[in-house]
N, C-alpha and C positions, 0 to 999 in steps of 0.2 A: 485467486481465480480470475482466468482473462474477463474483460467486461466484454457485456453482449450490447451494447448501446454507448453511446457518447449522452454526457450530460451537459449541460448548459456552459460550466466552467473548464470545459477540452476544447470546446473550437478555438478557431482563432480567428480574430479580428484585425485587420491591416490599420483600423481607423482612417481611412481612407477621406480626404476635406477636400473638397472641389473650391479651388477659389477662384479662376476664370476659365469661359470656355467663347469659343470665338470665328465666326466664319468671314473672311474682309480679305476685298482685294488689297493687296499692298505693291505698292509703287515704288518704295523707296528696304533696301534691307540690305544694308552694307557695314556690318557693324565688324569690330575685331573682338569681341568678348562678348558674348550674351550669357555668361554663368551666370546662377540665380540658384537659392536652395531650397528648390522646388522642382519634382519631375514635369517634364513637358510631354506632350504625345502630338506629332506634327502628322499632317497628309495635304499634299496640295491637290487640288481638283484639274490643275495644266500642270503641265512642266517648267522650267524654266528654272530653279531654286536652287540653292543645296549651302548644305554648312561644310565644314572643315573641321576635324577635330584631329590633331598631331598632323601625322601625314593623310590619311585619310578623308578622303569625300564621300558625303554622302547625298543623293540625289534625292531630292522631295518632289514627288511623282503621284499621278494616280496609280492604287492600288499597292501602296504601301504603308506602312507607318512608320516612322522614325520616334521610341520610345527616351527619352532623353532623363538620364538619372539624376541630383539633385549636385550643384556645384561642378557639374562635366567643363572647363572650358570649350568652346569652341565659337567660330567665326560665320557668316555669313553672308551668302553672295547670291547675284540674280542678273539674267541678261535681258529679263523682261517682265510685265508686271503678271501676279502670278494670284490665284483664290488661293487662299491659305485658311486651314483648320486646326485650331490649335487647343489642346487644353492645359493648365497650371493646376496641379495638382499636389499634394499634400499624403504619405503615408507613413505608416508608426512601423514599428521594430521588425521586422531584421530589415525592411526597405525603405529607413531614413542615413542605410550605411552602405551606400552604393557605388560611390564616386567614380566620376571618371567613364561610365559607360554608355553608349548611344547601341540602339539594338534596332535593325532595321526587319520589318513581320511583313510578310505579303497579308491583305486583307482577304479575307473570308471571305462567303458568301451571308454568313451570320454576323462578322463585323459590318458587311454593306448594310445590314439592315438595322444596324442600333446608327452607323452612320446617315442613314437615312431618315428616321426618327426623328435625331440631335437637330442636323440639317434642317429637318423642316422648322423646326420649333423656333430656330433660331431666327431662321427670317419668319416667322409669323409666334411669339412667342405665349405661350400656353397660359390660361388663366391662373394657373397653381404652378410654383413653384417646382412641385413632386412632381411634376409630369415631364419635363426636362431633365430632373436630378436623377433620378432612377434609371433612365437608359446611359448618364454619361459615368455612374457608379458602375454599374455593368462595361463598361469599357474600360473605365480604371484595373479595377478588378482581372477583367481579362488579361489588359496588356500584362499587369505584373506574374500574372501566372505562370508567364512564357519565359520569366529570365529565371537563367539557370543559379541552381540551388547553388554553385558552387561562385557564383559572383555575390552572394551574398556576404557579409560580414555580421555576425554574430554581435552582439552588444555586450555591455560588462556584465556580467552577473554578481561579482562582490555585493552582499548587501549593502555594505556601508559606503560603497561607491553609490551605488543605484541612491541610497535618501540623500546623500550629498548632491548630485545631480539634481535628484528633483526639486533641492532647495532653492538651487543655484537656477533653474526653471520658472521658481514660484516667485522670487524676491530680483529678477536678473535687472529691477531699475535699482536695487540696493547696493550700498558700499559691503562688498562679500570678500573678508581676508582669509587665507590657509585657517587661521586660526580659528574662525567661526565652523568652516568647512569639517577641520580633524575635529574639534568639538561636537560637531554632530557626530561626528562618525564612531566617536569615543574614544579616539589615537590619539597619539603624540604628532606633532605637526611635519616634523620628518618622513615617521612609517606612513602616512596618512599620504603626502605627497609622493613618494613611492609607489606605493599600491594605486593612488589613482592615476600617473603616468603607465603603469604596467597594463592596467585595464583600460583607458582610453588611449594610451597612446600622445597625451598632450599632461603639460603640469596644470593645476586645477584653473592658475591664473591665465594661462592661455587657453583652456577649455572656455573660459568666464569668456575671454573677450571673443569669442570666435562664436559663443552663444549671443553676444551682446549684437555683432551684427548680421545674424542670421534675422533675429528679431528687427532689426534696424532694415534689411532689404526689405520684408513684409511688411510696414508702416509706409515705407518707401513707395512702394509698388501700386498697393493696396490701401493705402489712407490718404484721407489729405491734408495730414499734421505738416505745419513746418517742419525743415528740417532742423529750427532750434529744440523742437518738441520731440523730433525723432532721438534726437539726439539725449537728449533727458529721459525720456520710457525707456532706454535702449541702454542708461544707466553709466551716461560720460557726463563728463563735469560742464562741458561747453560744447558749442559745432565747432568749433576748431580744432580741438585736440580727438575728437568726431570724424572728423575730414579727414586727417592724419591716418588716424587707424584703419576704418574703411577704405580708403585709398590704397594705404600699403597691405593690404590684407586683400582686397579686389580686383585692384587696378584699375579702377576707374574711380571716380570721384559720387557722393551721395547723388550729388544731383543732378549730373549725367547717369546714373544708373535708374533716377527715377523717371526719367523719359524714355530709356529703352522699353519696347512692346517685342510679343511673341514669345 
């Protein structure tokens, strides 16, 4: 019998984490990489801006947005200094599997007005927290609405993928081998690595280090650990063989990526 109502455990939740949001004239934005594994959502208040991503420009203007999905490369240029609005944001399954995409939205008459809101709170900021948080949830929210269902990528479903992953989540400053991995999983270390390349697309060991420095940019970014310390949470032996990895994995080096803003 169809159901006449949703219950609590059918909705769904994006888990959606706001971790900067930001209005500042900027003077200086001439970078060749601003990837980061976090979505952006850009609008400038003049003209003047725009990034690059393959061949493609995109202008940051009034009365658009530029939605930015998590690890997209692209570049950035300016021939004049420009207000810029920017948030770093954070969302759970099927939109932490997006890569590679930049979605340009004309702004509403109902986006101006959660923009206006943000806006004001920003230059004069709100006695509570919740009073900023909840219009910029509402804009998260919104933008991801708009990308289409077919740029999305689906996640693994194997269970014994899914608790190997979330091990590999819960323990990722730990020494983590195939064999501890099949062992949760209850396989032999072979089928085990099989089935988790099939379903994620990477062997577990390069799943591990490409979780290691996802974790490692948000410490980066967001903390103010050494980078001996990033590099220990983040679960490498030293910064040096730290620097190595994130490097050739980025292209940029920890600590130049931890002075990049926007």
């Amino acid at each position: 019998m169809k159901k006449k109502h949703l219950e609590g455990k059918d909705y769904y939740n994006p888990n959606i984490r706001i971790l900067l949001c930001r209005l500042e004239v900027i003077n200086h934005w001439k970078y060749l990489n601003l990837s980061a594994p976090f979505w952006r959502i850009y609008t400038n208040l003049n003209k003047g801006a725009s990034i690059t991503s393959g061949k493609k420009e995109y202008l940051l203007e009034p009365g658009k947005f530029l939605l930015i999905s998590p690890d997209t490369e692209y570049s950035s240029d300016h021939d004049t200094p420009f207000e810029h609005f920017y948030i770093h944001f954070q969302a759970g399954e099927p939109y932490d599997f997006c890569p590679g995409k930049i979605y340009s939205f004309d702004i509403t008459g109902e986006d101006h007005k959660l923009l206006d809101t943000i806006n004001g709170y920003l230059k004069e900021p709100p006695e509570s927290i919740r009073a900023i948080s909840m219009p910029l949830l509402v804009l998260c929210y919104t933008l991801l609405a708009r990308v289409p269902q077919s740029d999305l990528i689906e996640s693994w479903n194997d269970r014994r993928v899914i608790e190997a992953v979330n091990f590999i989540e819960k323990h990722i400053e730990q020494k983590i081998s195939n064999e501890n991995l099949a062992e949760i999983a209850g396989m032999s270390q072979n089928a085990f690595a099989r089935l988790f390349k099939e379903q994620t697309g990477m062997s577990p060991q390069n799943f591990l280090v490409h979780k290691r420095i996802t974790k490692a940019c948000m410490l980066l970014r967001y903390s103010k650990h050494s980078i001996e310390d990033v590099a220990e949470m983040s679960g490498f032996c030293d910064r040096y063989y730290f620097t190595r990895v994130f490097t050739n994995l980025r292209n940029i080096s920890p600590a130049a990526f931890r002075k990049l803003n926007h």
